[in-house]
N, C-alpha and C positions, 0 to 999 in steps of 0.2 A: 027462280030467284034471279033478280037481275040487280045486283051491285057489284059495280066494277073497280077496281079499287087501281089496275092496271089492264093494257089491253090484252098483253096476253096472256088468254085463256088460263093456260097451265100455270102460270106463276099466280093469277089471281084467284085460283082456287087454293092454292097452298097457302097465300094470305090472308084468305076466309078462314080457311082449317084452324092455322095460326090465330084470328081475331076470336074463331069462337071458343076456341079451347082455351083462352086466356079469361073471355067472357065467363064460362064455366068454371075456372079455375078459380077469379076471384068471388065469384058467388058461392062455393063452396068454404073458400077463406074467410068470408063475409062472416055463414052461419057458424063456423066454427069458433071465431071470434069471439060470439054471443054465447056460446056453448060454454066456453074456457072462460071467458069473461076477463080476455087479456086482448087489447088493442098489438098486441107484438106479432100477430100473425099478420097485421095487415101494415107492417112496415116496408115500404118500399123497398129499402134495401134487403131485408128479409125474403122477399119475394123476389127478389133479382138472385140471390144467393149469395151478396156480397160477403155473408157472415162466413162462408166456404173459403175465404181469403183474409179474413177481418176476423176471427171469434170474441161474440159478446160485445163488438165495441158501440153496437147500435143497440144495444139491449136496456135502455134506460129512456126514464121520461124524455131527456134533451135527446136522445137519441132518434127517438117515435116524432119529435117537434120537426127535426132536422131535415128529415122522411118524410114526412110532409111537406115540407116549405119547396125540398128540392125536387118532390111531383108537382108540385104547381106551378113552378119556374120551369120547367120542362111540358107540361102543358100550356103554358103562356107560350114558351117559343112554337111550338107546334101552331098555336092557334096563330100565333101573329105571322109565321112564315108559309104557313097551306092558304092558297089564294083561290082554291077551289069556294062556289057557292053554296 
């Protein structure tokens, strides 16, 4: 496998570990989803464990809208600020 995410070694195999176990994690969130038939397993905050500090308060439609809006503004910055090609 050759993707280097940093040069060294030992930090960018812990980043892998990290990237695929998140990879894994929300594919298992995914089908679970569809299982339960509740979009609230795949609230971002939900999955960050904000609700570990917060109880219930993302737990509603506008809550799942909000959770979305703020992974995509969090992905816009990432994409606009990584200058990698």
């Amino acid at each position: 496998m050759d993707i280097k995410i940093v040069k060294n070694r030992y930090l960018n195999a812990v980043l892998l570990l990290m990237l695929g176990s998140a990879i894994v994690h929300m594919v298992i969130l995914f089908f679970w989803a569809i299982k339960e038939g509740s979009l609230y397993v795949l609230n971002y905050f939900n999955i960050l464990d904000v609700d570990l500090f917060y109880p219930n308060i993302f737990d509603s439609f506008w809550g799942n809208v909000f959770s979305f809006v703020f992974a995509v503004i969090i992905y816009l910055i990432i994409l606009k600020t990584n200058k990698t090609e």
